[in-house]
C-alpha positions, 0 to 999 in steps of 0.5 A: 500500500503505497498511499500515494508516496513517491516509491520509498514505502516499502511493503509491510504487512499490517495483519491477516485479514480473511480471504472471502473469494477468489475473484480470478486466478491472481485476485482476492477480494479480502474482509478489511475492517471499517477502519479501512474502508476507503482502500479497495478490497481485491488485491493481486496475488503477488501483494498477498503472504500466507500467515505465519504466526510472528508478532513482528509482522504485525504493525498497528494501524493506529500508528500511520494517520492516513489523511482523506485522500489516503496519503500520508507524510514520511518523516526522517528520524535519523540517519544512520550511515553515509557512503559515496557512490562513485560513478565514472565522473562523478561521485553522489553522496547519500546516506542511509535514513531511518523514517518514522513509523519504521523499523531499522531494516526498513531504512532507505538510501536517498541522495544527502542534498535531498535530506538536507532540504 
């Protein structure tokens, strides 16, 4: 679900919702609670995972505040590393960033001018 943000969320599981029907040969349509009524309900197979019991896999709704239009905003924490890509003629500085509402496995690279803004 990428709530309209540019390509940086990464997939994360929320919690295991109950298949109802098979739609086609990769669709499902899913039983969301209220709370998620305004995402549509029939996912392709490839954004599906069987549920393995695993208390990590679970991330809170509550915590994401999702606006009307389903975006939200991203925030920078912390940014835990640095390194230098260095390219034929040119080097790109970038550093590795941790984002709020994130695990530190979840963090991302992004360009350093780009955190300084």
């Amino acid at each position: 679900m990428r709530f309209g943000r540019k390509g940086k969320l990464s997939a994360r599981f929320i919690r295991p919702y109950q298949i109802l029907k098979r739609v086609g040969p990769v669709a499902y349509q899913l039983d969301l609670p209220p709370k998620l009524d305004r995402i549509y309900d029939m996912f392709h197979v490839s954004m599906l995972r069987r549920y393995r019991s695993d208390p990590t896999h679970i991330v809170p709704i509550e915590e994401i505040e999702v606006r009307p239009d389903l975006t939200f905003e991203e925030e920078p924490v912390q940014i835990l590393d640095r390194d230098v890509k260095v390219l034929r003629r040119k080097s790109i500085p970038l550093v590795k960033v941790m984002w709020q509402n994130h695990r530190t496995e979840e963090a991302t690279w992004e360009l350093e001018d780009s955190m300084l803004q």
